[in-house]
C-alpha positions as CSV (number, residue, x, y, z in Angstrom):
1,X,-12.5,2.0,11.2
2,X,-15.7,4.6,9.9
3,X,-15.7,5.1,6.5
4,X,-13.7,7.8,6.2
5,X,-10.9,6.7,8.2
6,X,-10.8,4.0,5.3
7,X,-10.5,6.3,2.3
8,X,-8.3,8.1,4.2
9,X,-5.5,4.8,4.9
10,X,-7.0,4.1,1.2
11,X,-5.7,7.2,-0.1
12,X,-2.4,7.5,1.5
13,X,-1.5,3.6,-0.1
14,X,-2.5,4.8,-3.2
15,X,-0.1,8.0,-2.8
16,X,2.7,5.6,-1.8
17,X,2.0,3.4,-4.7
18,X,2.2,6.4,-7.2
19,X,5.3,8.3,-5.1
20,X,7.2,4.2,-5.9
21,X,6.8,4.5,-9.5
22,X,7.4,8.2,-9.8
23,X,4.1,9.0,-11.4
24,X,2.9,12.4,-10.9
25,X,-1.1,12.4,-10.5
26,X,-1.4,14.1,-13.8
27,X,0.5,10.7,-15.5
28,X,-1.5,8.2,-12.9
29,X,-4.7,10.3,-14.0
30,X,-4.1,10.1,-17.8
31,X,-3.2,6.0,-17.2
32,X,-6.8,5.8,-15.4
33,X,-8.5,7.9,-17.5
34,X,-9.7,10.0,-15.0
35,X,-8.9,13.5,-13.9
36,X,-6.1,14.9,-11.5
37,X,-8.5,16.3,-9.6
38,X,-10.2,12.8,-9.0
39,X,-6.8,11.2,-8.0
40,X,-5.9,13.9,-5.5
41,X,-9.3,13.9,-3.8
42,X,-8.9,9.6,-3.6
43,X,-5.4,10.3,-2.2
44,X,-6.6,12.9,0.1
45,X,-9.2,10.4,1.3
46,X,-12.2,12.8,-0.2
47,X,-13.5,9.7,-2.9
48,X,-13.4,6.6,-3.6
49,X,-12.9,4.9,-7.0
50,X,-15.3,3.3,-8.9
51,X,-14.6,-0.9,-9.2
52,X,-12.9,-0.2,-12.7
53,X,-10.3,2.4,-11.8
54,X,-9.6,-0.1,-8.7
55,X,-8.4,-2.8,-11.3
56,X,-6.8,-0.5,-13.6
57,X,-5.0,0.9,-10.1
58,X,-4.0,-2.9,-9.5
59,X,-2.4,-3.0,-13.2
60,X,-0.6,-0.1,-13.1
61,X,0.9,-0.7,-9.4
62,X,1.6,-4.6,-11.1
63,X,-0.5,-5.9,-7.4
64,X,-3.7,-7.4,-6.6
65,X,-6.5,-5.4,-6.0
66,X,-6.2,-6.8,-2.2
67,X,-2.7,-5.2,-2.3
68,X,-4.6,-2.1,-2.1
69,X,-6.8,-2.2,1.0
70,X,-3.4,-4.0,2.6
71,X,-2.5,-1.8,6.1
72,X,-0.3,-4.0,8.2
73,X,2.2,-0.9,8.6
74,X,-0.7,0.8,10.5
75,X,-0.9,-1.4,13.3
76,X,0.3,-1.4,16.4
77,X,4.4,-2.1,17.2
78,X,3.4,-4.5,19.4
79,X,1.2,-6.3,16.9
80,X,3.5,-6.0,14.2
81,X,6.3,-7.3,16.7
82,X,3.9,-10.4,17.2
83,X,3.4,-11.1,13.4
84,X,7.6,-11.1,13.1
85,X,7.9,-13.0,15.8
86,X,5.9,-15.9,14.3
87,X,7.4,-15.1,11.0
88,X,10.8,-16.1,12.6
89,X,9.3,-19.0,14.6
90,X,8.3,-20.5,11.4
91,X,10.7,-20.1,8.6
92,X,13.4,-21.8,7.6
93,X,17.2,-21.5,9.3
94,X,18.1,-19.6,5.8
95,X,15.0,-17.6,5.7
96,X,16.2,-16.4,8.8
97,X,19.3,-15.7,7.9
98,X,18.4,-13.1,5.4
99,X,16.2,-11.9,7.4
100,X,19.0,-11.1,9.7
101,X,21.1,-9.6,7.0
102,X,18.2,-7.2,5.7
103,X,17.2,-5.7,9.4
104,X,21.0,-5.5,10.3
105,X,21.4,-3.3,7.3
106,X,18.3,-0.7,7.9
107,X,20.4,0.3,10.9
């Protein structure tokens, strides 16, 4: 991945963070202290936030600041088939079990 293919995947988490709490990026700007502009060009993948706004970003969305840069969703079905596979093969038969009930009820 080149640089802007990061602030790009970076942006669109951040988005999805911000659409979860129902912030508008007027409200997630005046909780950074930054401007709506700045949050729509790091969500359109045009800039990237300085190390502060990154922590203040990992308050407000209550995660880690690794939580952030976290894109298992963009890889491949085959991959991601792979991880749940050894998820499976690892946990617990009750794990397993509600595992089972949550992905029979996405149907």
């Amino acid at each position: 991945m080149n640089d802007n293919e990061i602030k790009k995947v970076f942006g669109k988490k951040i988005k999805e963070y911000r659409e979860k709490l129902q912030l508008s990026q007027e409200e997630l700007s005046e909780k950074l202290e930054i401007t709506q502009r700045q949050v729509s060009m790091i969500e359109r993948g045009l800039s990237f936030p300085k190390l502060s706004t990154l922590n203040k970003l990992s308050q407000i969305f209550n995660c880690n600041i690794q939580d952030l840069f976290d894109n298992d969703y963009l890889q491949s079905e085959t991959l991601l088939k792979e991880k749940l596979k050894n998820i499976i093969e690892t946990s617990s038969y009750d794990k397993i079990k509600t595992l089972y009930l949550v992905a029979k009820n996405l149907k």
